[in-house]
One Martini backbone bead per residue (centre of mass of N, CA, C, O) as a GRO file, in nm:
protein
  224
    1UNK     BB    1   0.101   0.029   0.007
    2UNK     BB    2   0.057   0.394   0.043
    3UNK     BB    3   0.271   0.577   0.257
    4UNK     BB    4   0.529   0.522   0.308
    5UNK     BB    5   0.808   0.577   0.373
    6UNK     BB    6   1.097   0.618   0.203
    7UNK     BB    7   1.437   0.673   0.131
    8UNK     BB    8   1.364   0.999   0.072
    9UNK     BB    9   1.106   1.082   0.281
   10UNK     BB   10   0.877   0.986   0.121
   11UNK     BB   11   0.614   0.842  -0.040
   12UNK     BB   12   0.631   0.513  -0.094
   13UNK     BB   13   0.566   0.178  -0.287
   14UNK     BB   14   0.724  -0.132  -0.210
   15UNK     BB   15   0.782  -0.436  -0.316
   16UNK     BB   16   0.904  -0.724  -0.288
   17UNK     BB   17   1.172  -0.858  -0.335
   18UNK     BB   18   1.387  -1.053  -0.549
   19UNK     BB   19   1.556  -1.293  -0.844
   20UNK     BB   20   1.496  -1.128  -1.074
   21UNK     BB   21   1.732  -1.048  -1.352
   22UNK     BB   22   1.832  -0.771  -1.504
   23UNK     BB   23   1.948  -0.605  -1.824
   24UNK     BB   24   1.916  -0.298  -1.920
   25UNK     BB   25   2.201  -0.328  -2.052
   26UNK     BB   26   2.515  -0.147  -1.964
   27UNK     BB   27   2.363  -0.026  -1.668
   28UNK     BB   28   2.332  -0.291  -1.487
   29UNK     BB   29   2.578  -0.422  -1.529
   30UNK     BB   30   2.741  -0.202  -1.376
   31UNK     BB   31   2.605  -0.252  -1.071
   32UNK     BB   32   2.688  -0.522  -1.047
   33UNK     BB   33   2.999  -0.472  -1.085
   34UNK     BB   34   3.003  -0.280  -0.803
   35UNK     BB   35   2.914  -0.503  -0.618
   36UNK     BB   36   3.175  -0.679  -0.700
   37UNK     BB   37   3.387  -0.447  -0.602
   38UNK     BB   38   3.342  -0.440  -0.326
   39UNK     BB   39   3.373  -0.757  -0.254
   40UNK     BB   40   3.662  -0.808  -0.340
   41UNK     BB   41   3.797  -0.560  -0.196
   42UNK     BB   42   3.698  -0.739   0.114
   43UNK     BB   43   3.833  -0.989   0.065
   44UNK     BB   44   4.125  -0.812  -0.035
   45UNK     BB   45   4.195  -0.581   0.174
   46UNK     BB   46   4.205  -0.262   0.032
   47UNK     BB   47   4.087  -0.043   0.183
   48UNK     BB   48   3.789   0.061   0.092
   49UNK     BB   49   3.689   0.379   0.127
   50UNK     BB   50   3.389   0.584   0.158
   51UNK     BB   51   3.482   0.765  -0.042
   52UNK     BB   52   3.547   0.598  -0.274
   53UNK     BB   53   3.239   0.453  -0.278
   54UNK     BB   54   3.111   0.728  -0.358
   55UNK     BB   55   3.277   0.775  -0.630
   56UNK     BB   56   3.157   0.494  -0.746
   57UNK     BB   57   2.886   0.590  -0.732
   58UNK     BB   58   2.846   0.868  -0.882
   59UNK     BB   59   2.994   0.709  -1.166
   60UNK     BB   60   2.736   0.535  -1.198
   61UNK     BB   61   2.556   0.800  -1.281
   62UNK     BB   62   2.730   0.974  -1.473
   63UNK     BB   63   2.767   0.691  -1.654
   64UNK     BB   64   2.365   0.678  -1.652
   65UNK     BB   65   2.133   0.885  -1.713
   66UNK     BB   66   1.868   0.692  -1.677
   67UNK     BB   67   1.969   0.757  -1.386
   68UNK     BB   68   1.820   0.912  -1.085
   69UNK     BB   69   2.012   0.697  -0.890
   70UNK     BB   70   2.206   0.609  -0.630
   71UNK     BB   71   2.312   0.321  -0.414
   72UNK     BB   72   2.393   0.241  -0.076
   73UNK     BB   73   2.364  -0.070   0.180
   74UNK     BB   74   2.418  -0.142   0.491
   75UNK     BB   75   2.543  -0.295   0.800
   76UNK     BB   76   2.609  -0.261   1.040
   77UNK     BB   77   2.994  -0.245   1.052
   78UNK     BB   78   2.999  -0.387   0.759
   79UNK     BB   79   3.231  -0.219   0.592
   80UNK     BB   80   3.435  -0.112   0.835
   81UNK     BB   81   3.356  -0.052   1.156
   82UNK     BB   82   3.276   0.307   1.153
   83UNK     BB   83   3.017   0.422   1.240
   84UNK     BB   84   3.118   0.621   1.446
   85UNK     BB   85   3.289   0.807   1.266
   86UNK     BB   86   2.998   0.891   1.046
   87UNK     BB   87   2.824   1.099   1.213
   88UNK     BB   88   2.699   1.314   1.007
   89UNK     BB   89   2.832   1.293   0.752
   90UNK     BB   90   2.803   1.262   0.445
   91UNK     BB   91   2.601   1.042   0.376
   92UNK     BB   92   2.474   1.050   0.674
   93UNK     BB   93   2.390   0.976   0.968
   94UNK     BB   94   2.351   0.895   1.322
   95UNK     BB   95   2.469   0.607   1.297
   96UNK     BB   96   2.690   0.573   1.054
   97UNK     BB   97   2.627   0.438   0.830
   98UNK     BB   98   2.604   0.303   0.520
   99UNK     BB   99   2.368   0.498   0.351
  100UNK     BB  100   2.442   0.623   0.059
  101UNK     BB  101   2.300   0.890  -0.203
  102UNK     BB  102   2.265   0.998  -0.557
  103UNK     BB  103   2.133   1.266  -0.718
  104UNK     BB  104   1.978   1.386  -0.963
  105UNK     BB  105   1.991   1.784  -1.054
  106UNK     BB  106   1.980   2.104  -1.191
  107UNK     BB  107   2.242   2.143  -1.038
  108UNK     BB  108   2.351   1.846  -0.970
  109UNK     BB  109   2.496   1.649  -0.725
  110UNK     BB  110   2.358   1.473  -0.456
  111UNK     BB  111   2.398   1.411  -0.140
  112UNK     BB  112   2.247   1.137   0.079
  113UNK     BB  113   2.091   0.989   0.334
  114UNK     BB  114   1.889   0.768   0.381
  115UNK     BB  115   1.550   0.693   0.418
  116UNK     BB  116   1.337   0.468   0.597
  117UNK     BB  117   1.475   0.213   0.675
  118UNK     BB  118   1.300   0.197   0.985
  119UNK     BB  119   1.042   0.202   0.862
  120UNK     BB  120   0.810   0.034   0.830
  121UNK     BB  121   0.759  -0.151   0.545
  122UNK     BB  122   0.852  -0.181   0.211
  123UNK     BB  123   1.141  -0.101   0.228
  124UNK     BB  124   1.198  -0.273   0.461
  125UNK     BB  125   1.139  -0.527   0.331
  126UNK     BB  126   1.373  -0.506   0.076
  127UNK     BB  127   1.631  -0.489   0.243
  128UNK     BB  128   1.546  -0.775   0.408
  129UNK     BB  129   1.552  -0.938   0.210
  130UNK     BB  130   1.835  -0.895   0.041
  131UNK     BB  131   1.996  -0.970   0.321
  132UNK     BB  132   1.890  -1.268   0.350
  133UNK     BB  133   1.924  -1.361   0.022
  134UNK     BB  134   2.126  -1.265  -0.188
  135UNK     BB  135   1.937  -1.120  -0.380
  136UNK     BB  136   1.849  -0.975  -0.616
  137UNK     BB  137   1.620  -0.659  -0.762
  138UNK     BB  138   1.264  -0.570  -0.851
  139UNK     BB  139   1.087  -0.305  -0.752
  140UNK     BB  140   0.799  -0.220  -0.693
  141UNK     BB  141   0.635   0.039  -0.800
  142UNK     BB  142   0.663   0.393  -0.756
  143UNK     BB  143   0.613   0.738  -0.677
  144UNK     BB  144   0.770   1.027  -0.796
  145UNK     BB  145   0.849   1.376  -0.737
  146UNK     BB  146   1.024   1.533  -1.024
  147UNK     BB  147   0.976   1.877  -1.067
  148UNK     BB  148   0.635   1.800  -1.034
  149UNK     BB  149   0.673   1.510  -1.133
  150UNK     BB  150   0.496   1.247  -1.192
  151UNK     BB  151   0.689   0.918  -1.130
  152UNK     BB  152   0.761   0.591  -1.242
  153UNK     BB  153   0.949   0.389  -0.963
  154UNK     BB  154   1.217   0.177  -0.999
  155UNK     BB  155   1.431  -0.095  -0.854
  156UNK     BB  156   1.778  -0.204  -0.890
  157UNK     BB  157   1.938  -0.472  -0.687
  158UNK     BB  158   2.253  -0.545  -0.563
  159UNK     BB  159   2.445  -0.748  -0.377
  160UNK     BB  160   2.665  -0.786  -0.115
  161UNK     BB  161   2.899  -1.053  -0.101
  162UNK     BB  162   3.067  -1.210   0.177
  163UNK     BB  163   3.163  -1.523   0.273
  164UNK     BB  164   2.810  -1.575   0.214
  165UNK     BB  165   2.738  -1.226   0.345
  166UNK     BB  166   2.538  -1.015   0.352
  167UNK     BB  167   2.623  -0.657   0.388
  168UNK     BB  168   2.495  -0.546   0.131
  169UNK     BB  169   2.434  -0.287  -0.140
  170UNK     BB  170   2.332  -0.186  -0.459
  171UNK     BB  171   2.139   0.097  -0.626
  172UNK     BB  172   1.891   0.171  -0.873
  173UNK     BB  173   1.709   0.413  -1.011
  174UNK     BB  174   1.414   0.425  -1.258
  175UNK     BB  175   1.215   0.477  -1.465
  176UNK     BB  176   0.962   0.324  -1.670
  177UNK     BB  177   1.006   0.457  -1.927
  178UNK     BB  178   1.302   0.406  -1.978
  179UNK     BB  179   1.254   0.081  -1.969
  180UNK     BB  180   1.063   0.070  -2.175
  181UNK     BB  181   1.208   0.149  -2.368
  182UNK     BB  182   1.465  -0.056  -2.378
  183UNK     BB  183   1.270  -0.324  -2.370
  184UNK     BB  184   1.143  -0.267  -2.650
  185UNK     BB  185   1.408  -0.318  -2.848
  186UNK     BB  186   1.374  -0.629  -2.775
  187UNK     BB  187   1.406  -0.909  -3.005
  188UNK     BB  188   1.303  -1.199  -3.064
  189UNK     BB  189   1.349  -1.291  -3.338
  190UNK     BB  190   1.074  -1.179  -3.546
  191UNK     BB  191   0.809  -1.228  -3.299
  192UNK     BB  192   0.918  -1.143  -3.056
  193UNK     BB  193   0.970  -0.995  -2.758
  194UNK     BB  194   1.007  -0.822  -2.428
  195UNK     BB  195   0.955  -0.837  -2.109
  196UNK     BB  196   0.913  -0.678  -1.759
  197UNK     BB  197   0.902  -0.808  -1.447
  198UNK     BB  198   0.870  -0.804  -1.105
  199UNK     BB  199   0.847  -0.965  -0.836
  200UNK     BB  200   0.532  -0.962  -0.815
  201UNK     BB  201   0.408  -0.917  -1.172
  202UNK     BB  202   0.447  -0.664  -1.248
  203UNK     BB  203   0.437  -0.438  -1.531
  204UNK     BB  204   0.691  -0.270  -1.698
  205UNK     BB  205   0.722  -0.416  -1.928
  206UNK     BB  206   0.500  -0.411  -2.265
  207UNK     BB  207   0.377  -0.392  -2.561
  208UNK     BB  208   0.102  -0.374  -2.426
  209UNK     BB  209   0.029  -0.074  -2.261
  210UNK     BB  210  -0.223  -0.151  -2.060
  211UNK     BB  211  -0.051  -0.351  -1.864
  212UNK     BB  212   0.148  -0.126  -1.722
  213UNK     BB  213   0.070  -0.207  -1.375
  214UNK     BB  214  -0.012  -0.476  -1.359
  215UNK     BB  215  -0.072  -0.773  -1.354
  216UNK     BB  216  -0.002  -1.028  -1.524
  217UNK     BB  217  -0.129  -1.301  -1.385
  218UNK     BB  218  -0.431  -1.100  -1.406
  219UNK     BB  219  -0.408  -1.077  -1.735
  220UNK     BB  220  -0.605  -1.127  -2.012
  221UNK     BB  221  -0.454  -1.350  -2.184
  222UNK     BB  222  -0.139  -1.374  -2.076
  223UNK     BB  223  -0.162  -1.747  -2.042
  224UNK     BB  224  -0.251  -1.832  -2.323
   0.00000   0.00000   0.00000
């Protein structure tokens, strides 16, 4: 249901993540790559400082347009065990923990900590899936407000897995619209589609475009 807190303090409402993995382009196999490296970074005791993997997630926003939000969630001092030393310090909270997320406005990108992860809702039960399953996903579609313009929003979200344990993950933002376009270009031999569907079977992408938004496995006609 909508009205929940959500990651940046405002209302919206995301379903239950799972594990259905999607590539939309060389964008979201970024997201996957900077997970995998964060991963290595810390198997490999490289003593990655969060200055460093904010700046590599800023770059993971500035070299995809397409993304609206880049963001990045660990477990308390899962990162690196400091975060008493990061209280309130630039894209961090009162907690310290590492849960910083960069967006993207007209005036440059603006760093701010993760908001609405401990209140009840879908947002947090999304992250704790995640943690949980270690595996990827597709959080279900909700509104937000950029500019003034109502946009349907999804994330697409990466584990960081380390010795076995999801320690935090990489997420980004896409608009529905955003995702719509990339994913109606792929067309399988003459007559196939694309469509790509949330961890719960709303449809964010497909060729029909009255069922978008609407249930897959509800929608008349569609199991035929």
């Amino acid at each position: 249901g909508g009205g929940e807190v959500g990651r940046w303090g405002g209302g919206q409402s995301a379903g239950r993540g799972g594990g259905r993995r999607s590539e939309l382009g060389g964008g979201c196999h970024s997201v996957q790559v900077l997970a995998q490296t964060f991963q290595a970074m810390i198997e490999e005791d490289m003593a990655l400082t969060r200055d460093e993997a904010i700046m590599m997630l800023k770059q993971l926003l500035e070299n995809n347009p397409q993304f609206l939000t880049a963001w990045t969630f660990w477990k308390p001092d899962a990162f690196d065990g400091k975060d008493a030393a990061y209280v309130n310090e630039p894209g961090h909270d009162e907690s310290g923990r590492f849960i910083s997320y960069w967006s993207r406005t007209d005036s440059g990108f603006v760093l701010e900590p993760i908001q609405g992860y401990d209140v009840e809702g879908s947002f947090k039960n999304n992250l704790e899936y995640v943690l949980q399953t270690g595996k990827s996903a597709i959080f279900e579609p909700y509104a937000y407000d950029f500019g003034g313009q109502n946009v349907l929003i999804t994330s697409i979200v990466y584990p960081v897995v380390v010795d076995g344990q999801t320690l935090g993950m990489v997420g980004i933002d896409y608009s529905l619209e955003s995702i719509h376009e990339r994913v109606s270009q792929i067309t399988f031999y003459k007559t196939g589609f694309a469509a790509l569907l949330s961890n719960e079977g709303t449809v964010i992408s497909h060729k029909n475009l009255d069922i978008i938004g609407t249930n897959y496995f509800e929608s008349p006609g569609m199991l035929a």
